[in-house]
N, C-alpha and C positions, 0 to 999 in steps of 0.2 A: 341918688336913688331914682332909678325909671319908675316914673307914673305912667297910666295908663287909663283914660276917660273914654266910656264909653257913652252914647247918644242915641237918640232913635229910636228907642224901646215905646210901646205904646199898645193898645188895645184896636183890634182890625177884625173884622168879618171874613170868615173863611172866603176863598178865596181871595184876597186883598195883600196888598204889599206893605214894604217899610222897608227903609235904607238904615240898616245901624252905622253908625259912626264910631271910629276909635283912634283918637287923637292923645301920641306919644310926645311924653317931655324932652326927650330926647335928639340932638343932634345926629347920633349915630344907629337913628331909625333904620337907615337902608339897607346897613349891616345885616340885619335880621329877619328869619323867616318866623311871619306873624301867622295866627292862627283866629281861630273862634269856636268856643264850645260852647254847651248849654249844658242847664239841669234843671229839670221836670220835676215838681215835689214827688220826695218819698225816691227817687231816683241818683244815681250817680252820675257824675257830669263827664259828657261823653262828647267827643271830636264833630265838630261840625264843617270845616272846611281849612285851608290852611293854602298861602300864597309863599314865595319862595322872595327872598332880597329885590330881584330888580322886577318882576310881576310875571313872568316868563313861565312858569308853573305853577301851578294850581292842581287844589286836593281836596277831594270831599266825601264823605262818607255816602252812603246810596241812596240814604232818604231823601236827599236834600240834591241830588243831581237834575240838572235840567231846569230848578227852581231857585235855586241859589246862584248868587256870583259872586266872589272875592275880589277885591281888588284893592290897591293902593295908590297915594301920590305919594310918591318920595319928600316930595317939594315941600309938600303937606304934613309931615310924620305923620301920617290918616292912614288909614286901612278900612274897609268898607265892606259890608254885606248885604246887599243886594237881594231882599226875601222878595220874592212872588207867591202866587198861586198859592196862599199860605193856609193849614189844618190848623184843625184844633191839637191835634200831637202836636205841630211845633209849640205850642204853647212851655214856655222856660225861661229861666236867668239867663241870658244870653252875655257869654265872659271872652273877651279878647285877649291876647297871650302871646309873650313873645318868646320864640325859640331860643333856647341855649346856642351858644355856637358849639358845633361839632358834636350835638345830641344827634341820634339815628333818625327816629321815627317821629314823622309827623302826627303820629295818631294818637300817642299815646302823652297822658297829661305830664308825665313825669319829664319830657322833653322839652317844657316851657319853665321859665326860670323868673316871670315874672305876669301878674297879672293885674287885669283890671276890677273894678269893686263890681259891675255888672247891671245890666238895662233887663228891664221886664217886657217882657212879650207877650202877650196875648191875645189868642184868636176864637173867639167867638163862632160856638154852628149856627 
């Protein structure tokens, strides 16, 4: 059974950052293209960014371009998020997730076949 530990979550003043963390139990991390969503109370949990097996593509929805970064260490089974510049909207459960193989869409939840329990984020005006 893939675990999936997420870190980094914490309370920040707009404007201000945080690195979430997402450390997979898994040998066969590299395999897989890892994702992160969120969800806002009262809201459905929506696609926030998504890197490809060996880190070479990356994916993110519009709110979060220019302020966000994806990334991974293979080495590591980690995958990373990189928040800046951060609002009071990002405020959410922020959920890491790993791709089916041979699912279509990066965007869509039903494309992740395994998830993590999730980190709280929150940012303060």
């Amino acid at each position: 059974q893939v675990q999936l530990v997420e870190s980094g979550g914490g309370l920040v003043q707009a404007g201000g950052s945080l690195r979430l963390s997402c450390a997979a139990s898994e040998r066969t991390f590299s395999w897989f293209t890892m994702g992160w969503f969120r969800q806002a109370p009262g809201k459905e949990r929506g696609f926030v960014a998504a890197i490809s097996r060996n880190g070479g593509n990356t994916y993110y929805t519009d709110s979060v371009k220019g302020r966000f970064t994806i990334s991974r260490d293979n080495a590591k089974n980690t995958v990373y998020l990189q928040m800046n510049s951060l609002k009071p909207e990002d405020t959410a459960v922020y959920y890491c997730a790993r791709k089916e193989l041979g699912s279509n869409s990066h965007y869509n939840l039903s494309s992740y076949n395994y998830w993590g329990q999730g980190t709280q984020v929150t940012v303060s005006s």
